[in-house]
Every structure is written in C-alpha cells, then in structure tokens.
N, C-alpha and C positions, 0 to 999 in steps of 0.2 A: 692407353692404359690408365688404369686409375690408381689414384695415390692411394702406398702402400705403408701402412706402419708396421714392424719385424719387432719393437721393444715391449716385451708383454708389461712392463710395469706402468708404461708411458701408454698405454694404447688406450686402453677405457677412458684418459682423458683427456684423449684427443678426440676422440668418438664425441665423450661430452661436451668438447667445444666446439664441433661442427654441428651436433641439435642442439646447441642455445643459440647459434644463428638462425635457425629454423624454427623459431619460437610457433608458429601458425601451420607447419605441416607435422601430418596427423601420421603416429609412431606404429606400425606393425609389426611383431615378432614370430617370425616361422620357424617353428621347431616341431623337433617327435619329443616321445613321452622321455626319453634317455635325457634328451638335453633339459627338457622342463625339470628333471630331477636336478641334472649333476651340474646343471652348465647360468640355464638362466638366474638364480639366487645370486654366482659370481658377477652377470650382467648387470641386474639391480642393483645389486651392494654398490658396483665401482661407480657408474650412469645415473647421477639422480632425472637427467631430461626423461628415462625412459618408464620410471615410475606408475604414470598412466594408459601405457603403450597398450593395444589391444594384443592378444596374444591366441595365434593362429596353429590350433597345433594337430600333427597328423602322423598317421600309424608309420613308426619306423621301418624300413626297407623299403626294395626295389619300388614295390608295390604303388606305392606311393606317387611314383613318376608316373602318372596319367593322364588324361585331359579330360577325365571327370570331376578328379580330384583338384585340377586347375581350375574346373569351372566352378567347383565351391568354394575355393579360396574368393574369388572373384566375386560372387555372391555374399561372403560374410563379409569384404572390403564395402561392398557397398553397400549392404546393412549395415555397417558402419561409419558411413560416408563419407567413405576414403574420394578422393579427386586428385589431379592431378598432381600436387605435390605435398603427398602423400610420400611417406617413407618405408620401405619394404626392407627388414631387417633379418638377414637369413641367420640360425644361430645351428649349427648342426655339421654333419660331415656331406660327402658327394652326394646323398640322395638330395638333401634339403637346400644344399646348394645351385647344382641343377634346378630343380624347382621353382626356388625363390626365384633365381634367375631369369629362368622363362616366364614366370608370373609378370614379374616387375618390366621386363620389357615389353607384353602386351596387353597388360591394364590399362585402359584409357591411352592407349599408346605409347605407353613406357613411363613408367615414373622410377624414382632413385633406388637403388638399392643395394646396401650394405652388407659385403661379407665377414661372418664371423664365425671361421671354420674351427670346427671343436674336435676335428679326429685329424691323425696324419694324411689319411687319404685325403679330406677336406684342405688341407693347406698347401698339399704339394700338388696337386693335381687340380679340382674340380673350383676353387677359390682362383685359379688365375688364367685369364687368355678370354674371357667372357663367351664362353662357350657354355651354351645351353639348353636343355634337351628334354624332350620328354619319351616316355617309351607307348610303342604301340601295339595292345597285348603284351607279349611274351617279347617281340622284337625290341631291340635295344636303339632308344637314341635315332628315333623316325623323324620324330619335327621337335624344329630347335631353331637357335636365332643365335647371332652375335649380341653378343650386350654388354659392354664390360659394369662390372661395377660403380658402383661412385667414390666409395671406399674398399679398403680390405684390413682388416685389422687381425694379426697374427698373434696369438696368447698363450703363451707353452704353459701357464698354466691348465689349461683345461686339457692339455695330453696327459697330467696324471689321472686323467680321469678314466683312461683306458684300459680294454684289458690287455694281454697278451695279443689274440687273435686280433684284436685293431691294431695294433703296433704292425703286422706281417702284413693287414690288409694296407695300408699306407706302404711299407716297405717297400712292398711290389712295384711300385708306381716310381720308387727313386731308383729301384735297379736301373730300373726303363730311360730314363734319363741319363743313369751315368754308364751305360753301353752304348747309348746312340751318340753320346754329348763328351765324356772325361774319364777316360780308360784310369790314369790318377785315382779318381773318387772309387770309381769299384773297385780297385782294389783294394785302397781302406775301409770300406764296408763289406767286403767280402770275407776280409783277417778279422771282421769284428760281430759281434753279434745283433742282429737284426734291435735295434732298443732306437728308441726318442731322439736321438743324439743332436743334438741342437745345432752343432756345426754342420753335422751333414744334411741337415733339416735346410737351413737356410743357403748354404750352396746348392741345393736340387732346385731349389725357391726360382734363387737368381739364372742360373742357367735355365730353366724354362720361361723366366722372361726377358730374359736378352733374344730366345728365339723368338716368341709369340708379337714382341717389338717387331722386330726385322720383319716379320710374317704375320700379320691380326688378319688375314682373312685366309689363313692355310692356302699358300698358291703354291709355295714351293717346300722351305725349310720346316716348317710347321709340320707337316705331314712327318716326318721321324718320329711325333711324339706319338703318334697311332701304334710305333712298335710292340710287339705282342699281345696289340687288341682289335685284332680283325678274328684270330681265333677266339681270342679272351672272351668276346662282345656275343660272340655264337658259343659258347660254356655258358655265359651269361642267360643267354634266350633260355637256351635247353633246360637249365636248370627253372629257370623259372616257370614254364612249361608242367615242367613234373614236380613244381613246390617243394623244389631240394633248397637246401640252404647254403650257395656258394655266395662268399663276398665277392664285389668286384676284382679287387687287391687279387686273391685264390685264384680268379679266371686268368688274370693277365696273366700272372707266373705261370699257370700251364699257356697261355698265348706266348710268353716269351719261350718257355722250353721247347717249344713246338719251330717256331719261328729263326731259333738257331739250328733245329736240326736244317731246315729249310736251308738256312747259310749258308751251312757246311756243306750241301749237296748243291748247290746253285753257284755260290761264290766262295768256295774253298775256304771258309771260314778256317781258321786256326783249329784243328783237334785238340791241340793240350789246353787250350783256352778254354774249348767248348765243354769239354770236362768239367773244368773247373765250376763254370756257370751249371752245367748239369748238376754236381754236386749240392751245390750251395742252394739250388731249388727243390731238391729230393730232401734234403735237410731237414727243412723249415716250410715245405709244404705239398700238401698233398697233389700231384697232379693229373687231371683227368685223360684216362684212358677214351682215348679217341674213336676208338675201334669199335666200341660198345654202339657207336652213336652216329656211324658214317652218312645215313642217309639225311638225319637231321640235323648233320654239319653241314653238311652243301646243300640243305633245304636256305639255313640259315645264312652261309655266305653269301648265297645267291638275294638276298636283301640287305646286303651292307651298304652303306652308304657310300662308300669309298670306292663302290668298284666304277670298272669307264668303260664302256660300250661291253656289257655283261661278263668283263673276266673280272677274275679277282684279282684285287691290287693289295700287295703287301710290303711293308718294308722292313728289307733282307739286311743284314750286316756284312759286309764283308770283311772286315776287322772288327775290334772293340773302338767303338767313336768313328766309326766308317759307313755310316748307311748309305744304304741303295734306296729310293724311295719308288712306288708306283713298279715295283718287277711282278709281272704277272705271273700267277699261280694257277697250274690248269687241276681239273677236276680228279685226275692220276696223280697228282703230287699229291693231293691231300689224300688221297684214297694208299695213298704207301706210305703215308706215316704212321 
C-alpha cells in the first residue's frame, strides 16, 4: 500500500516535502478542465515544488479512459522529457485517477505516481487498492494493471467544490462498502442525508484498506468490493454506447438495487432490510430500468472481467456485512429482474 495522508491541512506539506527530495525528477499534472479550474490554483498555492510542473490536461468523463488518449499522454511526456523518474501527479476524481494510474505504471515501465483525488468517488473508491484500468470502446475497465500509488493525499477541501450530483456519485461507492463490510455504518448513513461527512468519509476509507491489505491482488476478500458493479459496469457500457450521461456512482446504485433483489431470491436476504435499502436508493437516485435493455445487458455481462469459465459471477449478500462472493448468475436470473 502506499503511504496515506487523511489531514487536509497537513497534506500539501507533506506532498511538498517528498518533491524537495526529488529535487531532479521532472513534475506532471493530470487533470480535466473542472479540476484546472476549481482544484489545481489550491495545488499551486499550497506546493511551491510544483510551480514549474508540466500540466496534462484532458476532456472530463468516461471518455477519457482510452488507449488513445494514453498514448498521447505518453507522447507529450516525452516531448517533454519525462524519463524514468519522472513524477505523474493525478489531480481529479475516478476517471483521472484510473488514468494517471495506468499511465504512470506503463510509461518507461512504471514511474511514480501521486494520488490527489478531488471528488468523493475519487477518495473512497478509485485513489485506493492500485487498481487500474482503461476502457475499451463502450466496455468498461478491459485492460488495467495493479499499481499502487507512491503517495495519496486526502483534502476535504476540494469536496466543497462539489455539486450535489457528485456528493450521490461518491455516495454510492460508501453504501457498497458499508453493506458488504459494517451493517453499523449504514445505518448511520442511511438515518442521514447523503452529504460530505467527513467521519463517514474516512471510515469507508479505512475499511476498504484493511481489505485491499489483506487482499492487493483480489483472490478472495477483495472481490466484495465489486458489489453492485458487475450490473453497475454493464449501465455503464450501455450508457455510454448511447452518449447518455450516467455517473459511475448512478450505475452502481442501480448495480446495488438490482443485486439485493438478487439476494433476496438466492440467499433469503432479509425483506424488511431490503426495503429499507430499496427506499434509500429510489430516494436519492434515479434507477435504471433494466427491462428496456435486456439484450444489451447480457451482450455486456458476457465481457465482464470477473466472470470464470463464461458464467456470470456476482457477489450476493446474504445479510447486511455477509457477502457471498463468485455465486453464479445464469442468463434467466437476469432476464426476470
């Protein structure tokens, strides 16, 4: 794992004391146009090492996740004359993170790289476990590499910079964790309204690195965290397919709604529970009707990465903080949801 700082007021200057050891490697910043606005002026101000940094920037969303758009990141590194210890400094949410990520670990073979995640879904999810991915077309997350970070630096600052609809898209991602992981925490976030909340921010944090410890190469426990993103990842494709505008965050929540119905008919998941969870998602977000889209749901599962000798592998809940991991899903289950 790589060293973590959680103190937003301490983090910029710990950042700057790990590139003034680096006096000779050469500063890269990856971000979209959002964070150039809102986010890297806060970077500069706090960072004077990064002052001269080259700065890498690319069209916000999915889109973005390509191996086109890798290979021209690649391309202005070395018009640049980036080399081997070179610095890759991600500044953005799970596209940019992703990204940077994969960049930095097959540039010249991997050089360093800094996470500096600027959206909820950035911090609790796509900034930790070094997992990362590019998309191929429409499909989500085809080739990717382990690579953890060098750093990760956490800055609640730059979540006021959010709107609403990023706050639900992050959201979604801590549900996911605290059904598979601390029946406790969802319930306090379920009695509260979907916001920033810094306490619950940072226990989503740490429980998904206590697993990803136990597990950095998904063999066993690690795989709970795929919970409601084996449909999530296929809302994902589709939509982007048809240049609809769903967030990641949006897919999983209908991946989770979908994925308890799943429970409750396979492992007798709890009904007054599943309620509850159904509620709480009809709520606060919109979830995709399935029915519209049958063929191009099991076009799409049928390239998941997760599956094992061509079925689909999901992981079921059989309580709240009880998963079942790898229960297979045949082509009639999904066709009667």
């Amino acid at each position: 794992m790589s060293r973590v700082f959680f103190n937003s007021r301490n983090s910029l200057s710990s950042l700057e004391k790990f590139l003034v050891s680096k006096p000779n490697s050469k500063k890269f910043i990856l971000l979209d146009q959002n964070t150039y606005t809102h986010c890297l002026p806060t970077l500069i101000e706090g960072v004077e090492q990064l002052y001269g940094a080259e700065i890498l920037e690319v069209e916000a969303g999915e889109q973005s996740k390509s191996l086109t758009i890798v290979e021209q990141l690649c391309s202005a590194m070395i018009e640049s004359s980036a080399d081997k210890e070179s610095i890759l400094i991600s500044l953005g949410g799970g596209v940019i993170t992703d990204l940077g990520g994969f960049v930095a670990s097959v540039f010249k073979r991997g050089i360093q790289h800094i996470s500096i995640p600027t959206t909820l879904l950035g911090m609790i999810d796509a900034s930790i476990g070094g997992k990362t991915a590019v998309n191929v077309g429409e499909v989500k997350n085809q080739i990717g590499t382990f690579n953890n970070n060098s750093l990760t630096f956490f800055n609640s600052e730059f979540l006021k910079t959010l709107d609403g609809r990023q706050i639900l898209n992050g959201n979604a991602e801590m549900i996911k964790i605290a059904l598979v992981k601390d029946e406790d925490l969802w319930n306090q976030m379920e009695s509260n309204p979907p916001i920033s909340n810094e306490g619950f921010i940072e226990r989503c944090i740490k429980l998904k690195m206590d697993i990803v410890e136990n597990d950095p190469n998904e063999e066993k426990e690690r795989k709970i965290l795929n919970f409601g993103h084996t449909i999530g990842h296929t809302i994902e494709s589709i939509a982007l397919s048809r240049q609809e505008d769903i967030l990641h965050g949006e897919a999983v929540a209908s991946g989770i709604f979908y994925s308890i119905k799943l429970s409750e008919e396979k492992l007798s998941f709890p009904k007054h529970k599943a309620n509850v969870i159904y509620n709480y998602l009809t709520q606060h977000y919109n979830i995709f009707d399935l029915k519209q889209y049958k063929d191009l749901i099991l076009n799409y599962l049928a390239a998941d990465k997760k599956n094992i000798n061509n079925e689909f592998c999901f992981v079921l809940l059989e309580d709240i903080a009880k998963p079942h991991i790898n229960f297979i899903i045949t082509k009639q289950d999904i066709l009667n949801l």
